[in-house]
Structure formats: structure tokens, C-alpha cells
C-alpha positions in Angstrom: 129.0 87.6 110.5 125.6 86.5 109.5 123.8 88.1 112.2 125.5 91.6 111.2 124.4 91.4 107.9 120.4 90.0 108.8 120.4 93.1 111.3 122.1 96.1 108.8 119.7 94.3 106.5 116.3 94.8 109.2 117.3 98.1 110.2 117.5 99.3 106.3 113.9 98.0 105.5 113.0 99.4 109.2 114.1 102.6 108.0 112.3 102.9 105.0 109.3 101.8 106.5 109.5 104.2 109.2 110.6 107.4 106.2 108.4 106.4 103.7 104.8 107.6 105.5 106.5 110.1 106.6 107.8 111.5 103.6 104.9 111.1 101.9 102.5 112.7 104.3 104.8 115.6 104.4 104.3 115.7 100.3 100.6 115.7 101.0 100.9 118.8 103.7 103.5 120.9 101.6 100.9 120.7 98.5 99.5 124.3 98.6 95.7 125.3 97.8 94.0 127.1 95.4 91.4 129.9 97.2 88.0 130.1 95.2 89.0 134.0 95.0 92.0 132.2 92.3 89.6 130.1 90.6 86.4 132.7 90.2 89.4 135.5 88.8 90.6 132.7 86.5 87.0 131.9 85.6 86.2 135.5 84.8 89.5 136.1 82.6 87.6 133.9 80.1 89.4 131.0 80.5 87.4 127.4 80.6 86.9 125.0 83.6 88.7 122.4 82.1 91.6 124.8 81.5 91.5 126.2 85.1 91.5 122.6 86.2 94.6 122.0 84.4 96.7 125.5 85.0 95.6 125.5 88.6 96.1 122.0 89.6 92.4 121.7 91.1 89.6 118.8 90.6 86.6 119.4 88.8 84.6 119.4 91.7 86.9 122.3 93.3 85.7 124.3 90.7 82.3 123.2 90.6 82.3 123.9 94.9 83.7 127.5 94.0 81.5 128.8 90.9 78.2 127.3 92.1 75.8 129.4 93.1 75.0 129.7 96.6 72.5 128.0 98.2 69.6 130.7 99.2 69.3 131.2 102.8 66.1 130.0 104.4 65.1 131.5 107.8 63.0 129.8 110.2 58.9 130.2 109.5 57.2 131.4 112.3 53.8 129.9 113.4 51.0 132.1 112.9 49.7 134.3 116.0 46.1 132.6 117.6 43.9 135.0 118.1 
């Protein structure tokens, strides 16, 4: 009777071991993003970046990666011609 209870006793915590990464990885995928179209139109309502943070559910350096300027585009310099 022992045995029966030590093995419904490993196959609970072997249960939750085996769920609980699952679970929470699902959790991770289902969380749904926030497009830097969402944040700029939030941004130009008037609102701050503090409050987009909060009512959007985004980091500060979401915002920060979607109201930033681009970086200018630099081409590659040609060498001069020898004549």
C-alpha cells in the first residue's frame, strides 16, 4: 500500500513538472504585441510615454525603439577615378 501511495505521489509532482513549462511558455506565446504603428498613433494623440507604457503594456525601451528617429542611411563611398 506504500508503494501505491510513493507512485500516485511521483506521478503528481511528474505532472506538474511536466505542465508547468508548458503552461507557462504557452502564457508567454499567447501575450500579444503592440505594433509601433499603435505606439507612434498613441504618441501623437498627446498622450506621454510613461502613459503609453502603462495603457499599452509595452517597456520603455519599446517605445524608445519605435519613436526614435531613424538612423540615416549611409551608402558606400566610392574611390576616386585615377586619371
Amino acid at each position: 500500500m506504500k508503494r501505491i501511495g510513493v507512485m500516485v505521489v511521483a506521478a503528481a509532482a511528474t505532472a506538474v513538472l511536466v505542465g508547468s513549462p508548458a503552461s507557462a511558455a504557452h502564457k508567454r506565446m499567447a501575450r500579444a504585441t503592440v505594433s509601433c504603428k499603435q505606439i507612434k498613433d498613441a504618441i501623437a494623440a498627446g498622450k506621454s510615454e510613461e502613459d503609453v507604457q502603462k495603457d499599452l503594456n509595452v517597456t520603455a525601451t519599446r517605445v524608445k525603439s519605435c519613436t526614435a528617429p531613424a538612423p540615416a542611411h549611409r551608402g558606400k563611398r566610392r574611390a576616386a577615378k585615377k586619371t
